[in-house]
Structure formats: C-alpha cells, structure tokens
C-alpha positions as CSV (number, residue, x, y, z in Angstrom):
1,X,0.0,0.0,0.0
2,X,2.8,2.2,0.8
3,X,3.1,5.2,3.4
4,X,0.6,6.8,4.7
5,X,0.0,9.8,6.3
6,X,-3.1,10.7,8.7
7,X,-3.6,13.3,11.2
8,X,-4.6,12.2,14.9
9,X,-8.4,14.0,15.1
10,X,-9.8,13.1,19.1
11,X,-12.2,16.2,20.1
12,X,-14.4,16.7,17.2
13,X,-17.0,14.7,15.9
14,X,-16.7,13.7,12.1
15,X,-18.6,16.0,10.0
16,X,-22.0,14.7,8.2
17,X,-21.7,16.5,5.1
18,X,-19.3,16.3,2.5
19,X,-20.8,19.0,0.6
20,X,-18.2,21.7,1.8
21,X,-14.7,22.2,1.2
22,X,-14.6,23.2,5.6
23,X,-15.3,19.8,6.0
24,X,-12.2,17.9,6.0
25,X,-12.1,14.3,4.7
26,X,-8.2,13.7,5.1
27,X,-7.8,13.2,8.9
28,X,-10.8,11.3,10.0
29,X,-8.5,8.2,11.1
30,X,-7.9,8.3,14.6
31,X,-4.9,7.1,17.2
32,X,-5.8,5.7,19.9
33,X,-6.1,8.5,22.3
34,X,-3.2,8.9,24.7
35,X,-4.1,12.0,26.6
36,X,-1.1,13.5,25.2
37,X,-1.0,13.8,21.4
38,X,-2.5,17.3,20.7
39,X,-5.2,16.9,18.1
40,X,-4.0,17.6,14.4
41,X,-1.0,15.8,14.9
42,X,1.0,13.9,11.7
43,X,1.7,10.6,11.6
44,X,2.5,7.8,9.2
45,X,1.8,4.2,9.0
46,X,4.4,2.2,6.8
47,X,3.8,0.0,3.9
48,X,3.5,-3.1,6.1
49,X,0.5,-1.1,8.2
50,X,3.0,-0.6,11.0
51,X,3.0,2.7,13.2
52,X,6.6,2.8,14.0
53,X,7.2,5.0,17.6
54,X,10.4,5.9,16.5
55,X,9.6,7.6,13.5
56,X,6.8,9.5,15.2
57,X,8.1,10.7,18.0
58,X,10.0,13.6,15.3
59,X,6.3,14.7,15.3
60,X,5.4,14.5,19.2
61,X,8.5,15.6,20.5
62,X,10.9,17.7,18.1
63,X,7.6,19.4,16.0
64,X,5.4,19.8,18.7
65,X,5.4,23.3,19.2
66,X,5.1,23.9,15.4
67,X,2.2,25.6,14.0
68,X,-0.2,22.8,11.9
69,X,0.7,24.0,9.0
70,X,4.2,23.8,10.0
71,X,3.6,20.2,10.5
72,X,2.1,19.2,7.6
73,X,4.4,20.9,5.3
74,X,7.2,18.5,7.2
75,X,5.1,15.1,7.3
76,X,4.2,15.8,3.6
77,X,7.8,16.2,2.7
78,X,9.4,13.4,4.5
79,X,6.4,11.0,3.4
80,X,7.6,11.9,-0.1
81,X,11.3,10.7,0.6
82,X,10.1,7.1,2.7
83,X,7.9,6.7,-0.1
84,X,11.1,7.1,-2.7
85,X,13.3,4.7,-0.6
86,X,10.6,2.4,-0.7
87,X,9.4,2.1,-4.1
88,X,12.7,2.9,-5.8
89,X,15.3,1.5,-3.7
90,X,14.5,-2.1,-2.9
91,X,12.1,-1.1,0.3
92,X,14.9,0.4,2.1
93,X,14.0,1.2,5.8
94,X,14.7,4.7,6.8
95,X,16.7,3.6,9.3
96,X,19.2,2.6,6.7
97,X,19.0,5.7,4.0
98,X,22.5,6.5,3.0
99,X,23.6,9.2,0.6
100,X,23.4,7.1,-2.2
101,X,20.1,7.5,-1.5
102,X,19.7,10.8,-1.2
103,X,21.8,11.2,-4.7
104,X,19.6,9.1,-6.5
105,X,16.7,11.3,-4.3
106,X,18.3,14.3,-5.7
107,X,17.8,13.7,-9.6
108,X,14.5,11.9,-9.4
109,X,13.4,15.1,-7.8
110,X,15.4,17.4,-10.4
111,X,16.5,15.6,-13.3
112,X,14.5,12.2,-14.3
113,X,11.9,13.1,-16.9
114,X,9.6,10.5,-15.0
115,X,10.3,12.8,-11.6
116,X,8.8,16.0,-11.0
117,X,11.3,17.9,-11.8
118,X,10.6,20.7,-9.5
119,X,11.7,24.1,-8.9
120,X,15.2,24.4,-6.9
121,X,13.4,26.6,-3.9
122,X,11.0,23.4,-3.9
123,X,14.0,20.9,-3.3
124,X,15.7,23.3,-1.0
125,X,12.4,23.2,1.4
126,X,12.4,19.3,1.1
127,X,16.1,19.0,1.9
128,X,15.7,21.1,4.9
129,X,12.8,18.9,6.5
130,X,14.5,15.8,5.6
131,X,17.6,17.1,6.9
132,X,16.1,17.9,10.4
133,X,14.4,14.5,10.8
134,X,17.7,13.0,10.2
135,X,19.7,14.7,12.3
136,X,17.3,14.5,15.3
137,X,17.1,10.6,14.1
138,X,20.9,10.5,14.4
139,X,20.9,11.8,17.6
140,X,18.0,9.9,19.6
141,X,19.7,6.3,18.0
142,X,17.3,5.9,15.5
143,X,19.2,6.0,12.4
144,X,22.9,5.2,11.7
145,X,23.8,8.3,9.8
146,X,22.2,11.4,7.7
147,X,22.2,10.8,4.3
148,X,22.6,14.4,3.6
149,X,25.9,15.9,3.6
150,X,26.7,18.5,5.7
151,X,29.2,21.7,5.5
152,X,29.9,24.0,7.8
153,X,27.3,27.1,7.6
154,X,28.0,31.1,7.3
155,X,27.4,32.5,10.4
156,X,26.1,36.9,9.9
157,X,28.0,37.0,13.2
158,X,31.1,36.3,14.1
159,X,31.1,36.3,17.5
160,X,28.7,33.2,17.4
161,X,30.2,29.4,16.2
162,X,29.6,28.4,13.2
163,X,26.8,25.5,12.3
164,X,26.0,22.8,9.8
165,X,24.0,23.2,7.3
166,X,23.0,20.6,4.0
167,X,25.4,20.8,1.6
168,X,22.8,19.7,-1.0
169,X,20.8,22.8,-0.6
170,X,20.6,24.5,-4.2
171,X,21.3,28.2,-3.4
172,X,19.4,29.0,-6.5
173,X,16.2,29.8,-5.2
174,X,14.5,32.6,-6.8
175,X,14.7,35.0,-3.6
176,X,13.4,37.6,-5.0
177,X,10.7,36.5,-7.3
178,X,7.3,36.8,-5.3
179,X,4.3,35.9,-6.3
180,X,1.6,38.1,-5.9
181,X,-1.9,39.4,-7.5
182,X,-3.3,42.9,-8.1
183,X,-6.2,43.9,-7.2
184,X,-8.3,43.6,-10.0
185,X,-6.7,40.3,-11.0
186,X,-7.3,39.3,-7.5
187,X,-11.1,40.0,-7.6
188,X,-11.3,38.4,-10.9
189,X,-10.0,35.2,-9.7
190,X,-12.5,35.7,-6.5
191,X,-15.3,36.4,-8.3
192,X,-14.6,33.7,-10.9
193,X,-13.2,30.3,-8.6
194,X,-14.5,31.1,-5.1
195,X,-18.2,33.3,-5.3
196,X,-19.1,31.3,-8.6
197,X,-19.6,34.1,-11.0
198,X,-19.4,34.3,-14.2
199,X,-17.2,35.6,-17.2
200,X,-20.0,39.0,-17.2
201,X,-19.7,39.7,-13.7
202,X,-22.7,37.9,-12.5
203,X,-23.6,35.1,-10.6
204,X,-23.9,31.8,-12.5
205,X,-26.7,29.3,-12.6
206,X,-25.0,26.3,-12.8
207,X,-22.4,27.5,-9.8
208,X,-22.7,24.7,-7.2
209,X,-20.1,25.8,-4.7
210,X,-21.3,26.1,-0.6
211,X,-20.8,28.7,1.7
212,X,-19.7,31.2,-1.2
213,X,-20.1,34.6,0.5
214,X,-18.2,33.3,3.6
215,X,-14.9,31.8,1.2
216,X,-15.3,35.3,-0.6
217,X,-14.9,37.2,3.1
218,X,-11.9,34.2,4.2
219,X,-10.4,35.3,1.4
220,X,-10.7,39.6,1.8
221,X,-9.6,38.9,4.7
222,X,-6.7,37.4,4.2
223,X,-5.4,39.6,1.4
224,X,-6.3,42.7,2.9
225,X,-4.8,41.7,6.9
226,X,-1.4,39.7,5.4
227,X,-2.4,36.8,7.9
228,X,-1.0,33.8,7.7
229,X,-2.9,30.6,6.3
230,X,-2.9,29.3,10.4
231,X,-3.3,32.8,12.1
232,X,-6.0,33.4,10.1
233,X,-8.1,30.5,10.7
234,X,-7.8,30.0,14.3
235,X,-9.3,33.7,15.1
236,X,-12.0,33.6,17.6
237,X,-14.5,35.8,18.2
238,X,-12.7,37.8,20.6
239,X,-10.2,38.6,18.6
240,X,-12.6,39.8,15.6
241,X,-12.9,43.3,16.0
242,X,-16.7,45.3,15.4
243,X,-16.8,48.1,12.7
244,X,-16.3,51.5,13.8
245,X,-18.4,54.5,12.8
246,X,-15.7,57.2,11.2
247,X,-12.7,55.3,10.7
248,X,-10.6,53.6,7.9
249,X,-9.4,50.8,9.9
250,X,-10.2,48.7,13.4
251,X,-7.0,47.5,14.7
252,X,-7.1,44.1,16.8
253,X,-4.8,42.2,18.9
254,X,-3.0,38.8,17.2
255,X,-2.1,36.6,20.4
256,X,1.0,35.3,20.5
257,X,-0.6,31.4,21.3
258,X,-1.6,31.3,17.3
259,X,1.2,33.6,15.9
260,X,3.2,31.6,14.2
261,X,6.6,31.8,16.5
262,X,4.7,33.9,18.6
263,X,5.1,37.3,16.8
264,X,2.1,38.7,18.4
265,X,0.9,42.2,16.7
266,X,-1.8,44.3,15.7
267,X,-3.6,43.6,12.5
268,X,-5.7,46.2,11.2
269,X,-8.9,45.2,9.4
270,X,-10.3,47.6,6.9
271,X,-13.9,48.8,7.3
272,X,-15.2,47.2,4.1
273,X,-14.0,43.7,4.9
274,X,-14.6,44.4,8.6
275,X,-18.4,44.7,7.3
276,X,-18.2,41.8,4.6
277,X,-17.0,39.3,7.5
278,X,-20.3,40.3,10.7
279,X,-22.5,39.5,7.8
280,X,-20.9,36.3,7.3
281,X,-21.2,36.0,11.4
282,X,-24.8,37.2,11.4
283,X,-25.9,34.7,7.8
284,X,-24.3,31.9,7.2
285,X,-22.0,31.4,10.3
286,X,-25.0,31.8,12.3
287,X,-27.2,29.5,10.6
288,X,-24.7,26.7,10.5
289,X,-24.7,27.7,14.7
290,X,-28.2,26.8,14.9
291,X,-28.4,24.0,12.9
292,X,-25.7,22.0,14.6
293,X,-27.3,23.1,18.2
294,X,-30.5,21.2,16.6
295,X,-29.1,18.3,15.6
296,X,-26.6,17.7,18.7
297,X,-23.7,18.1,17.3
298,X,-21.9,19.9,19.9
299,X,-22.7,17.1,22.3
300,X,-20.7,15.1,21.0
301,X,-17.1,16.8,21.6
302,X,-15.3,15.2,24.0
303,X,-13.6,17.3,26.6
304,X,-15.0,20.5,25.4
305,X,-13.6,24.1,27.1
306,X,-16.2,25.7,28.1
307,X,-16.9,29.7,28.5
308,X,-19.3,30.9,30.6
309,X,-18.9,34.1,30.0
310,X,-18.4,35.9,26.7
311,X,-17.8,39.4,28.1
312,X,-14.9,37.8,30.4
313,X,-13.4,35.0,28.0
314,X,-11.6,32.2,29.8
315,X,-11.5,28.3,30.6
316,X,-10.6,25.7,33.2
317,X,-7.5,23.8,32.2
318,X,-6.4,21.3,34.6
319,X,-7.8,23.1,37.7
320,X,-6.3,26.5,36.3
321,X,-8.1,29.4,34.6
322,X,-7.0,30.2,30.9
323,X,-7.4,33.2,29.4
324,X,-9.5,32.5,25.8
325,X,-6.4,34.4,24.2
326,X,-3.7,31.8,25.2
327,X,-5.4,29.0,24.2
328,X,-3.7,27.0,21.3
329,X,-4.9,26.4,18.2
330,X,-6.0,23.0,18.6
331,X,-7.7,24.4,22.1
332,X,-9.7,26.4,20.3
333,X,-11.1,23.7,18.0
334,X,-12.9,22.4,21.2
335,X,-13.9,25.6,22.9
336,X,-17.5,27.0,22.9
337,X,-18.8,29.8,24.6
338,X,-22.3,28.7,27.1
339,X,-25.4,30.6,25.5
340,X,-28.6,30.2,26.1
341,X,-29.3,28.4,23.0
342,X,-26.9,25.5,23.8
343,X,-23.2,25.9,23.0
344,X,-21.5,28.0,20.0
345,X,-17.8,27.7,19.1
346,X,-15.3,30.6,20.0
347,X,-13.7,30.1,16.2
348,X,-14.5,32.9,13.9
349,X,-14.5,30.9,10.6
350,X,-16.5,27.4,10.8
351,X,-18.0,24.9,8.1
352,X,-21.1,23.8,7.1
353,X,-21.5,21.5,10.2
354,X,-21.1,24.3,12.7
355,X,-17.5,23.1,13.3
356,X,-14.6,24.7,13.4
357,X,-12.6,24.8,10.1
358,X,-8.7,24.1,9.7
359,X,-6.1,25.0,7.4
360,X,-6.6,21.8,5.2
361,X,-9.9,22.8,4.8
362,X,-9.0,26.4,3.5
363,X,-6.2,25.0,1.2
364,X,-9.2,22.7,-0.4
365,X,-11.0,26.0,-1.1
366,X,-8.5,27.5,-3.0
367,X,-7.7,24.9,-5.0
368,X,-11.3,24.6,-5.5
369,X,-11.2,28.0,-7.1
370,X,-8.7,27.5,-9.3
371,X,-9.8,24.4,-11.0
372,X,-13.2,26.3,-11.6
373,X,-10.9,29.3,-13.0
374,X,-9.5,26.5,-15.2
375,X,-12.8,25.0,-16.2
376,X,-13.7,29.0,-17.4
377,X,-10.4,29.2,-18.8
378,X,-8.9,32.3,-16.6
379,X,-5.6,31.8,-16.6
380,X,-5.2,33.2,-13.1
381,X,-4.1,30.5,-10.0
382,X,-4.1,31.3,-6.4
383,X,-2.8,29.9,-3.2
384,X,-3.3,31.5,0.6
385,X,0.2,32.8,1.0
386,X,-0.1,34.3,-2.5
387,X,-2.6,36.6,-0.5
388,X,0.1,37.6,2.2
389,X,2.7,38.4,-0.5
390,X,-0.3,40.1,-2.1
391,X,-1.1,42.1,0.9
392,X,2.5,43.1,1.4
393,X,3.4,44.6,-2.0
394,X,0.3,46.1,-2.4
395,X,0.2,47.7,1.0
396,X,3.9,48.8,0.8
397,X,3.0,50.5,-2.5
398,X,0.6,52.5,-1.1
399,X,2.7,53.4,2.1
400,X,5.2,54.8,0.0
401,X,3.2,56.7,-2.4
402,X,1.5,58.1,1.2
403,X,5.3,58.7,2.5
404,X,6.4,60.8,-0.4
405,X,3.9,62.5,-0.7
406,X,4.1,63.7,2.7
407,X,7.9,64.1,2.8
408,X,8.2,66.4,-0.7
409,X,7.2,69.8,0.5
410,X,9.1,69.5,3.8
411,X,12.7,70.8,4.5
412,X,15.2,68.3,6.2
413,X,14.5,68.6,10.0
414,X,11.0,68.3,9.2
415,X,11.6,65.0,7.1
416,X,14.1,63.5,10.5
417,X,10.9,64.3,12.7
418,X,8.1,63.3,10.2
419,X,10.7,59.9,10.1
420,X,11.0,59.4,13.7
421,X,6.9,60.0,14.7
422,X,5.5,57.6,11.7
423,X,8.1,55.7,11.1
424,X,9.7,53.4,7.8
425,X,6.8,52.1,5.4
426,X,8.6,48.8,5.4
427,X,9.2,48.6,9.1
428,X,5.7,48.7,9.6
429,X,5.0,45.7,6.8
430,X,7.9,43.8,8.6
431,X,5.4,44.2,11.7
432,X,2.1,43.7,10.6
433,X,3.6,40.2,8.6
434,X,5.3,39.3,11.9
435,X,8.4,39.2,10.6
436,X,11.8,39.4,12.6
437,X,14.4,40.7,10.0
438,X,13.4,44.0,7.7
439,X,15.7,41.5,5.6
440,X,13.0,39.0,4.8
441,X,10.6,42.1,3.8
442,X,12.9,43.6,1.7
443,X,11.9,40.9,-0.7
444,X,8.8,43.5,-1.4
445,X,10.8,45.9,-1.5
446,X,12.6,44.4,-4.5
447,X,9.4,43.3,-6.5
448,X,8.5,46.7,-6.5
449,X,11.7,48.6,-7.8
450,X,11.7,46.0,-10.9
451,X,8.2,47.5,-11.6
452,X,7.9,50.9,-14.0
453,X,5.9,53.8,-12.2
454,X,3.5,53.5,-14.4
455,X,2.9,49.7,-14.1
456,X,2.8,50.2,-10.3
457,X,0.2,53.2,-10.6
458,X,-1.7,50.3,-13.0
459,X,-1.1,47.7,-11.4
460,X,-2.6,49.4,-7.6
461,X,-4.9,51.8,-8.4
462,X,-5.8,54.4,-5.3
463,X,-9.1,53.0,-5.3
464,X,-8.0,49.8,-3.3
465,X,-9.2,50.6,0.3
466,X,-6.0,51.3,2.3
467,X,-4.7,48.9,5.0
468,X,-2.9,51.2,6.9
469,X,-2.7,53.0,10.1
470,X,-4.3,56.8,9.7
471,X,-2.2,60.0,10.5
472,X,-1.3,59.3,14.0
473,X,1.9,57.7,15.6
474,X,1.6,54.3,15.5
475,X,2.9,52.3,19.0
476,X,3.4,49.5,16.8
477,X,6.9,51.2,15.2
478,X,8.8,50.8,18.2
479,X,8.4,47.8,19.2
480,X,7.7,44.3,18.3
481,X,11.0,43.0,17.6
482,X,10.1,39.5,18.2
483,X,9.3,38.8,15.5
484,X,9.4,36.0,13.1
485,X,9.0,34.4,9.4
C-alpha cells in the first residue's frame, strides 16, 4: 500500500456532510487516544500497516510546538522521501538511508523526466525537512547516519560558532521572485473560482459551490490583513474586532498562542472587509450555529472548554483558569462559549457543520477555485500565501506613495521628525507580517523597484481601500522586535 500519512483528530465529531470544502475528509482516522498527542498531529503508517514510535516521535517531540501547517508541510515532505526509498530503492528502511540514497533522491526530484522535476526553492524546502528529521534521528539512535551531507554554515556574526548546514541545498532559489496578485486580478479570480460568477460579472446558474459569500470574506480577509494561512483560521470571536463608525481601519490584537513563532501584533482590518466578515457571522455562520445546536452536534465533543462568559473569556485547564487568548490552536477547535441556546464555538470561521474549520480545509478552497478558474479558462491560479505576498506589496506601495507625498514639501528637519513620529513604510509591513528581519521584507521591496511607475500606478490603483494605520503615531513602530517568518 505504501506510506501513509493521517492526522490524529480526538475532540471533534466527524462532520456529516461532504458537501463543503470546511469539512475535511483527510484526517478522519484516529490514534488511539493517549491523553497526550494534541489533536491535528502527523503521523505515518508504513507499507506493512506498522506505526513505528520511533519515526513518530519527530512529530510529538521535536515538532510539537510547530504551527499545523508547519507540521504538515514536514510530514508531507518526508512522506515523499520514505515513499522514494521504498518504491525505488529495494524497500529500504529509513533507518538505513544513506547518501546514495539521497543522490539518487536528488535527480529523481530534479533531473528524471519521469520525476517532477521541481523548482530548486522546492527541493531546497524538502532538503531542509528531511535534513532535520535525520539529524534529530541520528541523535536519539534511530538512524545510523544522515544521508545528507553537511558543511559548515555562514554564520552573519562572528562572534557566534559556526553551524551545519546541508550541503545539497541549491542556493538557486528565486529569492526575489514573489508571487503576488493585483487587485483587479485578485477580484477576478474571486469572483470567478470562489463566489461562482461568471465571465460577465454575474452570478452563474450552474455555480454549485457552498458557503460562497463566507470563502469570498476568508479570502478579503486574508489579502487585505497579510495573515497567515494558520493565524488566520484559528481567530476567535474575541479577537474579531466590530466596525467602527468614522474610521478607515479597526486594529485588533494577534495573540502570541496562534502567531506563528509567537510574533504577536496588531492587525488592522479595513472597514469594508470588517463589514463583509459580521455579515458572514450574522448569515451563514450563524445559521450553520443553529443548525448543529438542533441536531446535537456539539454534544458530541469530547472534553469540550467551556466559556461561561463571553464578556470575560476564559477556561478551566487542569484546575487552572486560561485566558480564551492563550489557548492554542488545537484548544480552540474544542472551545465553545455557554449561551442560552446551547453551546457555540469561539472560532471565527467554521464549516457547514457548525464546526470549526482548519487550514486543510482552506487550502481545499482554494484549489477549489482554481480548478473552476481552469474550467472558465482564466488563466489566473491562487494559493493562501499568495494573499500575504499580495497584501505586502500592495500595502507597501501605497505606504510609500503616502510617505512621499508627505515628505516632498518639507525641508530636512522636518523630514528626520516626520521619520521618527511615523516611522519606515517597510518597518511597519515587517510588523504587521510578523516578521523578525526587515531583511525578509525587503523581498517586497525588490518586487516593486523591478516595476515601471506606471505599471505600479496600474497595477494598484488608489481606489483599493487602504490597510494602513491613519495620521497618528503608531505604537506599533517601536516595538515588536520578536518577531518572526
């Protein structure tokens, strides 16, 4: 049969319909539960239908404090590779991977036309996971060596020893070639894959997609806030802010217990999408609330978190109280909030079941999307971090057309002060993308200097609402050097 990977899925009940892409399908196979094992968790069974402990403990022990999507991305990879020593290397173990492996790993991957042959920032990723399992293999006895070579890394500072580092990585990544859409290519593609419209504009009969209006808000959302894929979908409630009468934006709090590496920050949501998402709460979030409350399906969680209170969010953990905002994101899956109409879930974004939703789920939306783009022959593809890059380059355009403008009719002391009060229009991307090097952001920086004026001004008309803090000093600026990718 050969490897398989599943996802450990002991709170939630398994959804009835499979009508909506928020219901996921992949991880309805359960472990045993352990008491230990946080929900969501990889693991894979071998081709003899063995779960080996060994192997699974990288996820349990060395990954565990790794966002899901983090984990995922790894279990994915390294499937790939015991798949590869299986099928093409006489059912090698892992234990016994060598780099004769790994060579013949490398151009498979690369080189043979019956490989995929994929894109040198692809390979680099895969090496890196590999290389981590093995060397945390290596170390616990598990495996006899690392099949990937290793050379001794650069280190920026040289006050601090030098590493190791793969020596198969590429270095030929496109660093500087970010993908990203503009806006009216971006609403195209919405309007078209996820709301089901047509080429015209308007909506199509023969659309049959579910829960349109509330992808279309995920979606905004995501392009107009720069959250991540993970951040995004385990907001709660408390954390989504209510429109405010006079403003352009209604900044929120991003807790450090679902930010990825914990770069907690402020995000600041835009009125428009602000108001696109509560009628998503009020409609079709709401109804899906209701409908699960009828049927029971909230009875069936086991060891649900309970909040009695809305106005003073918290839990009981173990005897302790827990404040709503430090729960994790697998926590939250299982929290609901005590009404008076039975039990609602603290998650923001939930599928058609009245559960809450998870990153697979999203990442099936969007792909979704595209194949209908495909079937209606857009040429326009999408993926959720397309939508942060998105967000970033279309955010620090309009920061620095904002900046200059401000800064041309000013003589120098009064461009040092207008500097120190506001700020750098790329620090402030660095923080709002949680970032913890204005080196990684400078990547947007780059996209847009290899653009003409005129195909920025194109490209990001001044009609695109603004995400961006108005004309006051923003707190932010100073601080939040915690940051990370």
């Amino acid at each position: 049969m050969g490897w398989r990977l599943f996802f450990t899925r002991q709170q939630l009940p398994i959804p009835r319909s499979v009508n909506d892409p928020g219901a996921e399908s992949e991880d309805l196979d359960r472990l045993p539960h352990t008491g230990k094992t946080p929900d969501g968790t990889p693991y894979l069974i071998d081709p003899s239908g063995r779960y080996d402990v060994r192997l699974n403990d990288f996820f349990t022990t060395e990954l565990i404090n790794a966002p899901p999507t983090t984990q995922a991305a790894y279990a994915y990879d390294l499937k790939r590779f015991l798949k590869f020593l299986w099928d093409n290397r006489s059912q090698r173990s892992w234990t016994d991977a060598t780099p004769g492996d790994r060579d013949a790993y490398k151009h498979w991957r690369l080189l043979d036309p019956a490989g995929a042959r994929v894109e040198a920032t692809t390979w680099d990723r895969e090496v890196a996971t590999v290389n981590q399992f093995y060397r945390w293999a290596v170390v616990r006895g598990h495996a006899a060596c690392n099949p990937f070579v290793q050379r001794l890394s650069r280190s920026r500072d040289p006050r601090r020893p030098r590493g190791q580092t793969p020596a198969e990585s590429s270095h030929r990544g496109r660093v500087n070639d970010v993908a990203w859409l503009p806006p009216a290519t971006y609403r195209r593609w919405r309007d078209i894959g996820v709301r089901g419209f047509d080429m015209a504009g308007l909506p199509d009969p023969a659309f049959r997609g579910r829960f349109a209006s509330r992808n279309g808000a995920y979606c905004d959302l995501m392009i107009r806030t720069g959250l991540r894929l993970s951040e995004q979908t385990s907001l709660s409630v408390f954390e989504f802010p209510h429109p405010v009468a006079g403003t352009l934006n209604v900044r929120s709090w991003l807790p450090r217990s679902i930010a990825k590496g914990g770069s907690a920050r402020h995000i600041y949501f835009p009125m428009s999408t602000l108001t696109e998402v509560w009628n998503y709460i009020a409609i079709e979030r709401a109804e899906a609330i209701e409908m699960a409350q009828a049927n029971g399906a909230y009875e069936q969680i086991r060891s649900p978190l309970i909040v009695a209170n809305r106005l003073r969010p918290f839990v009981r953990i173990g005897g302790e109280r827990v404040d709503a905002a430090k729960l994790t994101h697998d926590e939250r899956r299982r929290t609901f909030i005590e009404c008076r109409e039975g039990l609602e879930p603290i998650a923001l974004w939930i599928n058609e079941d009245g559960l809450p939703s998870k990153p697979s789920a999203w990442q099936e939306v969007f792909k979704t999307a595209n194949r209908r783009c495909v079937r209606r022959e857009v040429p326009i593809r999408c993926h959720p971090h397309m939508l942060r890059h998105s967000f970033a380059v279309i955010t620090l355009e309009q920061l620095w057309r904002g900046h200059i403008k401000e800064l041309t009719p000013m003589s120098g002391p009064q461009r040092e002060t207008y500097q120190r009060v506001f700020g750098d229009p790329l620090n402030w991307i660095r923080i709002r993308l949680g970032h913890r090097s204005i080196e990684t952001t400078q990547i947007y920086l780059h996209t847009l200097s290899e653009l003409e004026m005129e195909t920025r001004v194109a490209l990001v008309p001044d009609g695109w609402e603004p995400t961006v803090v108005e004309k006051r000093v923003d707190p932010d600026l100073s601080c939040a050097d915690n940051c990370v990718v």
